[in-house]
C-alpha positions as CSV (number, residue, x, y, z in Angstrom):
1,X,-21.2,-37.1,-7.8
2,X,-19.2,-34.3,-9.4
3,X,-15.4,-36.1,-11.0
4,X,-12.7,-33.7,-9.0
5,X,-11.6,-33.4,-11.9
6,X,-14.5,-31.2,-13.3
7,X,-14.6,-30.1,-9.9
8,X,-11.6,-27.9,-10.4
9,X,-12.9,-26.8,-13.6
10,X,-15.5,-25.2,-12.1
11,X,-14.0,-23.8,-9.3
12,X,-11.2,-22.0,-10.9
13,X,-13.9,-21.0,-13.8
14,X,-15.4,-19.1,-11.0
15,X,-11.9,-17.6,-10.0
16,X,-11.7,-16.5,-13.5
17,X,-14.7,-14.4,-13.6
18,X,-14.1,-12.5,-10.5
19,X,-10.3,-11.9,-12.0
20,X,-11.8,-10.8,-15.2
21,X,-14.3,-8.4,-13.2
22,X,-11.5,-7.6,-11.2
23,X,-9.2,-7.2,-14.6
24,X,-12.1,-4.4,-15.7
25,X,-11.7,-2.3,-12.3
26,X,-8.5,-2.0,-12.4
27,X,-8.9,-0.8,-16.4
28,X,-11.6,1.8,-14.5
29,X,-9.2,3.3,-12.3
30,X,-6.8,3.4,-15.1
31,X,-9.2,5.6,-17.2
32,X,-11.1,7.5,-13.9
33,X,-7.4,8.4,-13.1
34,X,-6.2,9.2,-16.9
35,X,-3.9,6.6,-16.2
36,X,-3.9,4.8,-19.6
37,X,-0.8,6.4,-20.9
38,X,0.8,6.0,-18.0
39,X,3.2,2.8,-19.7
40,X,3.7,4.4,-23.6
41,X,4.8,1.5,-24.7
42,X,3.7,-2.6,-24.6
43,X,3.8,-5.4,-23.4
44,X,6.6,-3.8,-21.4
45,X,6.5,-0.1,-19.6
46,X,9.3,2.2,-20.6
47,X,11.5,-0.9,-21.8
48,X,11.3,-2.5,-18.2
49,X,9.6,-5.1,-17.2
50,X,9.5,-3.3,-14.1
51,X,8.9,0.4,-14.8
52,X,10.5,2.9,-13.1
53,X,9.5,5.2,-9.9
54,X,11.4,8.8,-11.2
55,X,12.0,10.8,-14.6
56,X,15.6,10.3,-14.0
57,X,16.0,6.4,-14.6
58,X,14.8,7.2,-18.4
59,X,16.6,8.3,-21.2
60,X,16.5,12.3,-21.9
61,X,14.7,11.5,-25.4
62,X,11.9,9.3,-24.2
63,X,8.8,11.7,-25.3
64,X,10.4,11.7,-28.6
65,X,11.2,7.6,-28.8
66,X,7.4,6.6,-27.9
67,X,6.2,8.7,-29.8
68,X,8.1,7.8,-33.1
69,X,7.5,4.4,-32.0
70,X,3.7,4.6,-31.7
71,X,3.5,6.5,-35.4
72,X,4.9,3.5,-36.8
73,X,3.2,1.1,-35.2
74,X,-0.1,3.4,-35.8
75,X,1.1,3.2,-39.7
76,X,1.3,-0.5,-39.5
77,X,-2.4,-0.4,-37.9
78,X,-4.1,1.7,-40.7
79,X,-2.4,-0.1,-43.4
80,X,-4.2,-3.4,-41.8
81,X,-7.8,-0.7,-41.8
82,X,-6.9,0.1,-45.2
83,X,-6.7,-3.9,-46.3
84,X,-10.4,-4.5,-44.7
85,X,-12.1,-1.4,-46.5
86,X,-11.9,1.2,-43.5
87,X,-10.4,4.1,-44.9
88,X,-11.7,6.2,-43.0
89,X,-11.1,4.9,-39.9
90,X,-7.4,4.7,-41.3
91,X,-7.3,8.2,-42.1
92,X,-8.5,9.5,-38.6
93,X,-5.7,7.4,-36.9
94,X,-3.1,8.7,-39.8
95,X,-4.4,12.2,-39.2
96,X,-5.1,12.3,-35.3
97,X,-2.5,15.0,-33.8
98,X,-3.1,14.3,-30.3
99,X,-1.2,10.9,-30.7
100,X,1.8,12.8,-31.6
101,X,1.2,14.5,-28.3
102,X,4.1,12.6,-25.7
103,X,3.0,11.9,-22.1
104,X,5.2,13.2,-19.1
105,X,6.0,11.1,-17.2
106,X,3.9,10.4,-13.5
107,X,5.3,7.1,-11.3
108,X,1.8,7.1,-9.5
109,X,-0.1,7.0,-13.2
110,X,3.2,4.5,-14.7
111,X,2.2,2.1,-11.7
112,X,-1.4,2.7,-11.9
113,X,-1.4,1.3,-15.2
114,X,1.3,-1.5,-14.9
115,X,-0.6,-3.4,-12.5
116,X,-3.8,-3.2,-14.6
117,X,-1.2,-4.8,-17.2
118,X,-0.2,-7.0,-14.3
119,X,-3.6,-8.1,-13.7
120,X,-4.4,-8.5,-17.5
121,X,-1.7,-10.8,-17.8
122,X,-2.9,-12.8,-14.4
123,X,-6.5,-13.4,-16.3
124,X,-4.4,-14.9,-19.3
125,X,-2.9,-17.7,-17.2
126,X,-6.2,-18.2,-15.9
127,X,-7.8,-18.4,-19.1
128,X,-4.7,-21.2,-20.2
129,X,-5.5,-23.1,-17.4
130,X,-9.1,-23.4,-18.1
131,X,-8.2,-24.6,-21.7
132,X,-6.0,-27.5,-20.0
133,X,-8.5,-28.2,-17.4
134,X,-11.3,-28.5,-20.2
135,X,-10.0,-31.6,-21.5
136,X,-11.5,-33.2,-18.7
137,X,-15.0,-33.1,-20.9
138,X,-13.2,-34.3,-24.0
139,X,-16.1,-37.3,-24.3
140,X,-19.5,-35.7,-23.4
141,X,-19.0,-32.3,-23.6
142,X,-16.6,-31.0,-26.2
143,X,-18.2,-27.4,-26.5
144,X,-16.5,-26.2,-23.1
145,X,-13.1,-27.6,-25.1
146,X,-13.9,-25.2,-27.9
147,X,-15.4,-22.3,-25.8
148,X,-12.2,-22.1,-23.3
149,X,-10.3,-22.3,-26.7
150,X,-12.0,-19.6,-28.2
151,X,-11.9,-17.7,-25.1
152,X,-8.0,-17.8,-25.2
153,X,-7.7,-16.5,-28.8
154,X,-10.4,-13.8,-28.1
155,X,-7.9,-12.8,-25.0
156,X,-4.9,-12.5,-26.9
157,X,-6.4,-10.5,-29.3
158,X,-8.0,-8.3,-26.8
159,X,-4.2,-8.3,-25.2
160,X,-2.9,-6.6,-28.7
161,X,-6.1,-4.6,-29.4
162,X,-4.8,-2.7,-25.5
163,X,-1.4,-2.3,-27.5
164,X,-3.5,-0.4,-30.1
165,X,-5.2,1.4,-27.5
166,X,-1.9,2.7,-26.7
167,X,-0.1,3.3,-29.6
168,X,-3.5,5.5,-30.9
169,X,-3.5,7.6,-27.6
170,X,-7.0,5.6,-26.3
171,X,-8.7,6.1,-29.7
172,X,-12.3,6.5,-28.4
173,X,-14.0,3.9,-30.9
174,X,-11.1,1.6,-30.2
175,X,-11.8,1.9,-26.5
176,X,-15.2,0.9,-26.9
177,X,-14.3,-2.3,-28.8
178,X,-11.7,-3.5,-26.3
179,X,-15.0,-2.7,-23.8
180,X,-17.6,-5.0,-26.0
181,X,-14.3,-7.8,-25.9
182,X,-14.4,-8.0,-22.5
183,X,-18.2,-8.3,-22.3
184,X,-17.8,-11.9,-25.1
185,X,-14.9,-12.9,-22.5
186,X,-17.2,-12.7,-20.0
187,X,-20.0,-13.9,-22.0
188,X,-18.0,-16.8,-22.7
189,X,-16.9,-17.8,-18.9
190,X,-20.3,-17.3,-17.7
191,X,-21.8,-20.0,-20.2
192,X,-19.1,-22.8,-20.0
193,X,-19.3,-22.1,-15.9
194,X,-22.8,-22.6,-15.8
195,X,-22.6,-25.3,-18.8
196,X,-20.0,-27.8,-16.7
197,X,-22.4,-26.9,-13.6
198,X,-25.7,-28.0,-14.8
199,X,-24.4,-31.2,-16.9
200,X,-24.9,-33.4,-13.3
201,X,-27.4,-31.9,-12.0
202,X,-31.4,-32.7,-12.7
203,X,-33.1,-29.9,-14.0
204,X,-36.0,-28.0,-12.8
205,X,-39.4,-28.5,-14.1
206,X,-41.9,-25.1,-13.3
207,X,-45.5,-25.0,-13.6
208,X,-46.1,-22.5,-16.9
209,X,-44.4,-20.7,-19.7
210,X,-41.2,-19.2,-19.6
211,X,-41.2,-17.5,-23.3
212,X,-41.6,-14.2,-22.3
213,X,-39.7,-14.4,-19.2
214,X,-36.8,-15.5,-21.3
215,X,-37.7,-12.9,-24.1
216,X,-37.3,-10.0,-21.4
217,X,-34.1,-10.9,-20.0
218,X,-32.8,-11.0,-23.4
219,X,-34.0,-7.6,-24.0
220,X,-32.4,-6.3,-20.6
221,X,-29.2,-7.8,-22.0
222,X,-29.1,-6.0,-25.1
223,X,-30.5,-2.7,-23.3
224,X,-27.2,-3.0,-21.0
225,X,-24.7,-3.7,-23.5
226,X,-26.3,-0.8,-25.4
227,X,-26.0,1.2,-21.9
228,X,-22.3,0.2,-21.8
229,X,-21.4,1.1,-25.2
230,X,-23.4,4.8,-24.6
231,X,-21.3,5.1,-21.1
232,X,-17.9,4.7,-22.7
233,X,-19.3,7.3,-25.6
234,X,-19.9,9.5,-22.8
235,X,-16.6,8.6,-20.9
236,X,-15.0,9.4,-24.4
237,X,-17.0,13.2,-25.0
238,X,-15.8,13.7,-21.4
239,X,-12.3,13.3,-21.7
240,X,-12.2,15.5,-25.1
241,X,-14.5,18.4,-23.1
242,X,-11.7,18.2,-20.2
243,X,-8.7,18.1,-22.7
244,X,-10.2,21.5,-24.4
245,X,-10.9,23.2,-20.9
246,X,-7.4,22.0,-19.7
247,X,-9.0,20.2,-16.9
248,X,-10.3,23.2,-15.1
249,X,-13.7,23.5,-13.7
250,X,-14.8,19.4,-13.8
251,X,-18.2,20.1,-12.2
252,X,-19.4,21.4,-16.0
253,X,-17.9,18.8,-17.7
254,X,-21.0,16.6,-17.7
255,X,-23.4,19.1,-18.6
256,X,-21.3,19.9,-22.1
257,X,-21.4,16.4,-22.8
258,X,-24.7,16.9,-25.0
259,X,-27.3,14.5,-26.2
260,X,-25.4,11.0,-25.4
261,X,-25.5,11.5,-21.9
262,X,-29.3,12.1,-21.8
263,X,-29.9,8.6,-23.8
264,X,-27.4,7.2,-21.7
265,X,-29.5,8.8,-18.3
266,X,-33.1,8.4,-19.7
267,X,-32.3,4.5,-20.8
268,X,-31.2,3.9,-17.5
269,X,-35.1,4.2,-16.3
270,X,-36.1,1.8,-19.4
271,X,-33.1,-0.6,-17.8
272,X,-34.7,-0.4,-14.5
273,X,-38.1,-0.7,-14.8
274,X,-37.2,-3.8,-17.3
275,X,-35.2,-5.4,-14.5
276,X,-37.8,-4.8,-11.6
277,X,-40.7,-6.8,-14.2
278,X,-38.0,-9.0,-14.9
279,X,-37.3,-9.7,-11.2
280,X,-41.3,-9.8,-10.8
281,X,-41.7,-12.5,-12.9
282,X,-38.5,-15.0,-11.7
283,X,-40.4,-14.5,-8.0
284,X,-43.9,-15.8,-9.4
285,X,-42.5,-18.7,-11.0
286,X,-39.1,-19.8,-8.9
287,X,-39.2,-20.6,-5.0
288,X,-37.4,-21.4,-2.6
289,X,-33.2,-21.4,-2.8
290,X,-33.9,-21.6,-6.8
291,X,-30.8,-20.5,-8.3
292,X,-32.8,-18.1,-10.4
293,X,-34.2,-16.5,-7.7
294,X,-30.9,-15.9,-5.7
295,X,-29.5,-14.3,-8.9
296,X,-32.6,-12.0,-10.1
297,X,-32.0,-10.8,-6.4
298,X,-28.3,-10.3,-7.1
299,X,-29.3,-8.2,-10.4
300,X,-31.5,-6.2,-8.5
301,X,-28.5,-5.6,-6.1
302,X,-26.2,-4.6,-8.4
303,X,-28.9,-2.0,-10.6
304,X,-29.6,-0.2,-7.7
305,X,-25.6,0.3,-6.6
306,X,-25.4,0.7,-10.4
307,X,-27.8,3.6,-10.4
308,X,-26.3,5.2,-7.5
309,X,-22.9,5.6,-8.8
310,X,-24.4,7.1,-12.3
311,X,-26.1,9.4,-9.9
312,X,-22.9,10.5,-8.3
313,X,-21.1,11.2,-11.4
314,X,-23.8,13.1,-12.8
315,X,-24.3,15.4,-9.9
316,X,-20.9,15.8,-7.8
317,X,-18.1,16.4,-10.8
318,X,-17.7,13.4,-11.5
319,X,-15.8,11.3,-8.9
320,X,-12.8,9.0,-10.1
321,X,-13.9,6.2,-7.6
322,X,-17.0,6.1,-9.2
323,X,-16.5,5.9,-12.1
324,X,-14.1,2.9,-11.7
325,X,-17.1,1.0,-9.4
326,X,-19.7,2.5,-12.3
327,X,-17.9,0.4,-14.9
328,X,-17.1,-2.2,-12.4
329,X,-21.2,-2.9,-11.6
330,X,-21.7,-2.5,-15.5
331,X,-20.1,-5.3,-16.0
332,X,-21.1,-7.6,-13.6
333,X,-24.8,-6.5,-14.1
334,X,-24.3,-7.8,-17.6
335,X,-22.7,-11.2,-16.2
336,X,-25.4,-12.0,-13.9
337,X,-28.3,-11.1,-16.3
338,X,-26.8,-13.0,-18.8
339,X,-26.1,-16.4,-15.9
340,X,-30.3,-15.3,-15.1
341,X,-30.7,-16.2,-18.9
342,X,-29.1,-19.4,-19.0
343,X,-30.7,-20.6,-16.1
344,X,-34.2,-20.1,-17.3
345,X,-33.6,-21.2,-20.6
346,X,-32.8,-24.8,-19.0
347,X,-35.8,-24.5,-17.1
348,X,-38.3,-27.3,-18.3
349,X,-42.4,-26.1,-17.8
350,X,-45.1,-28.1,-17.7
351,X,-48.8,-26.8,-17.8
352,X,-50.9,-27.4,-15.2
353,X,-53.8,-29.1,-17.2
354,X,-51.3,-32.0,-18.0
C-alpha cells in the first residue's frame, strides 16, 4: 500500500503538469495575440502588482521609462554574453532598434499577459511544494529530492530568462530557449511522477525485446523537440514578415516564411509515420489496460489534433486560437512520448525459449 504521504506527492505531481501545460497555453495566447509586451516591465506590470485597465492611470512618460529601463537592463544582459564568449549575441541585443521601439498601451493585451504571469507564478508554488513533499523519499529514493530541487532552480531561472524576454522585445533565439526550458521542466515532472509511481508497484515482464521499441521512441522524442524548436523559428520569421508588412494581408504571411516552414511541414510526415510504427509496435507487445498501451493511444490522439491545427495555420491565415492549441499539443505530445519512454524502458522481457 501506497504511504499518503507519497500519495500526495503524486497527486499534486500530476496537478503540476497539467498547470505547467496549462502555464504554456496561456504563453500561446500571449504570443498568438502579440500579447507579450503587453506588461513592459517584470515581475510587476506597469509598477502595479495589479496593472491597470486605461492609458490614463499611467504616467504621461511611460513609453519613454520602459524603454530606458529595458536598455539598461539589456546592457546588464550583454555584458553577462560578453563574460561567456558570446559577442555576437551581445552585439545583436546592443544593436537591435526594435527594442528601443515603446509599446502603446492595450488593457486587453496588459491583462492578456498578466495572467500568463499570474499562472507562471501559480506553477512556482507548485513546484515549492513538490520540493517539500519530496522529503517524504528522503531514505529510498533521494533522486525525486534532487530532481524537484533541480526543477525549482531550473524554474526560477526560466522566471528571469521571461524578464529577458521582455526587456529584449521577445528576442527570437531567446524565445526559443525559454521554449526548450519548459520542455526540461516538463521533462523533469514527468520522470519523478512516473519514478514515485512505479517504486510500489511490480513491474511488467513481456515476452521479447524492447531495444528497438525503446530506440524509436527516443527518436520520436528528439524528432519533436526538433519540430518544436523549427515551429517557434517559424513563429519567429512570421512575426518579423508581419512587422515589415504592418500586419496587413496575414493570409501571405506563411507563404514568405521560406525554407523553415517546409522542414517544419515535411518533418511533420517523418513525426507521423514514426509515431504510427511506434504505436504499432506498443500494440504487439502490451495488452490489455497496460499503461503503455493507454498512452501510445493518447500520443496518437494528440498527433492527429496536432496535425490538424498545423493544417489550419498553414491554410486559413493563420488563426490565433490555433496557434495557442498548436503549441499547447506540442507540448503535451512531447510529455507523453517521453512518459511512453519511461514506461518501456522499465519493462522487463523474457524470451520465449527460456
Amino acid at each position: 500500500m501506497v504511504p499518503k504521504s507519497e500519495t500526495r506527492f503524486i497527486r499534486l505531481n500530476l496537478i503540476t503538469i497539467v498547470v505547467t501545460l496549462l502555464l504554456i497555453l496561456a504563453g500561446g495566447i500571449v504570443r498568438s495575440t502579440g500579447s507579450g509586451m503587453g506588461c513592459p516591465d517584470w515581475p510587476k506590470c506597469f509598477d502595479q502588482y495589479v496593472p491597470p485597465t486605461s492609458a490614463s492611470q499611467l504616467p504621461h512618460d511611460y513609453k519613454e521609462k520602459y524603454v530606458a529601463e529595458r536598455v539598461a537592463k539589456n546592457e546588464r544582459f550583454a555584458k553577462t554574453l560578453d563574460k561567456m564568449g558570446k559577442g555576437h549575441l551581445a552585439d545583436s541585443i546592443r544593436h537591435d532598434e526594435s527594442i528601443l521601439m515603446p509599446e502603446t498601451f492595450n488593457a486587453a493585451k496588459t491583462w492578456t499577459e498578466y495572467i500568463n504571469r499570474l499562472m507562471g507564478a501559480t506553477t512556482g508554488l507548485l513546484l515549492l511544494g513538490l520540493v517539500v513533499y519530496s522529503f517524504t523519499y528522503r531514505s529510498r529514493a533521494r533522486r525525486i529530492i534532487v530532481l524537484s530541487l533541480l526543477n525549482l532552480v531550473v524554474v526560477g531561472f526560466q522566471a528571469w530568462l521571461g524578464s529577458i524576454v521582455v526587456s529584449t522585445n521577445l528576442m527570437p533565439w531567446i524565445v526559443t530557449v525559454h521554449m526548450l526550458l519548459a520542455l526540461v521542466i516538463l521533462g523533469i515532472l514527468v520522470y519523478t511522477y512516473n519514478y514515485a509511481r512505479e517504486l510500489d508497484r511490480q513491474a511488467i515482464m513481456i515476452m521479447g525485446k524492447l531495444v528497438w521499441l525503446k530506440a524509436l521512441i527516443f527518436g520520436a522524442i528528439v524528432l519533436s523537440v526538433v519540430q518544436i524548436v523549427l515551429g517557434t523559428e517559424v513563429r519567429e520569421a512570421i512575426d518579423a514578415i508581419a512587422k515589415q508588412l504592418m500586419y496587413n494581408n496575414r493570409a501571405s504571411w506563411v507563404a514568405k516564411v521560406g525554407d523553415v516552414f517546409s522542414y517544419h511541414r515535411d518533418l511533420a510526415m517523418l513525426v507521423l509515420i514514426l509515431n504510427i510504427i511506434v504505436y504499432k509496435i506498443v500494440k504487439d507487445k502490451f495488452s490489455g489496460k497496460a499503461t503503455a498501451l493507454r498512452v501510445g493511444g493518447a500520443v496518437g490522439i494528440v498527433l492527429i489534433i496536432q496535425i490538424v491545427t498545423g493544417l489550419l495555420l498553414s491554410n486559413f491565415a493563420l488563426p490565433p486560437y490555433a496557434q495557442a492549441m498548436h503549441i499547447l499539443f506540442s507540448t503535451l505530445l512531447f510529455s507523453l512520448q517521453y512518459y511512453l519512454y519511461l514506461l518501456v524502458y522499465r519493462t522487463n522481457t523474457y524470451n520465449q525459449q527460456d
